[in-house]
N, C-alpha and C positions, 0 to 999 in steps of 0.2 A: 505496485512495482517501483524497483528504484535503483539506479545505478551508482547510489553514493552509499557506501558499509558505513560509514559514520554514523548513520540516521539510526540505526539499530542499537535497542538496547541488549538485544541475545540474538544472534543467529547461528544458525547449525548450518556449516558449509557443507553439502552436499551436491553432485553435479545429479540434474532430473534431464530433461527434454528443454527445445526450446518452447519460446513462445513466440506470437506472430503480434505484431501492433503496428500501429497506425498502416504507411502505401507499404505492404507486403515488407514490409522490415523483422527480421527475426532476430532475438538475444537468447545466447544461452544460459538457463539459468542456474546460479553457483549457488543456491542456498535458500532459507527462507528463515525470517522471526517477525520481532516485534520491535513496531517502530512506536514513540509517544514520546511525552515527558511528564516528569512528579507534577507538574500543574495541570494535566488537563488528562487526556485517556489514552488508552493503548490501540493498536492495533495488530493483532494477530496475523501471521498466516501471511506476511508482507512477501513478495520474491524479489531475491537480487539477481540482479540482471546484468550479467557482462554487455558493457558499451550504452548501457540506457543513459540517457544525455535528460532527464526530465522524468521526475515522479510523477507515476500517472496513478488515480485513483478513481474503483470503478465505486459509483453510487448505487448500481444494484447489488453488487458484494456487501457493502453495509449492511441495506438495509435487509438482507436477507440473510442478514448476522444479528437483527434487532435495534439497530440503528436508528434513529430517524435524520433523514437531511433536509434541508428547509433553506430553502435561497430567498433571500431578499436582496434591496439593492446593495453592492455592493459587499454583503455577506454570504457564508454559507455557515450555516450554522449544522454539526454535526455529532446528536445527542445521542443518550442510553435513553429508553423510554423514561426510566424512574430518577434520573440527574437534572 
């Protein structure tokens, strides 16, 4: 999720539901696409979020997209099985 339209390379404005995140804060959400850039990978299925102040990103949505994520210090590394 992300409250800056910038970040996306295609979104389809459309109004859904809200959602609920972090002490009981709710945004309503204007849309959804894909965030990346030509160096590295995409991400599908992003939502924009009226008033979100901070891209939040869940780690079980990856990897339950095929993901893999892998924390070391000071990284996170976040691959396609076969990349």
């Amino acid at each position: 999720m992300t409250g800056d339209k910038t970040k996306f390379l295609n979104l389809l404005l459309k109004y859904e539901v809200h959602v609920s995140y972090g002490d009981n804060n709710k945004g309503k959400i204007l849309g959804r696409g894909t965030i990346g850039d030509k160096n590295s990978f995409f991400i599908h299925d992003v939502l924009f979020v009226k008033g979100l102040k901070h891209s939040l990103l869940s780690i079980r949505q990856l990897c339950d997209k095929g993901y893999q994520v892998t924390f070391k210090p000071n990284i996170c590394e976040i691959r396609l099985p076969k990349s």
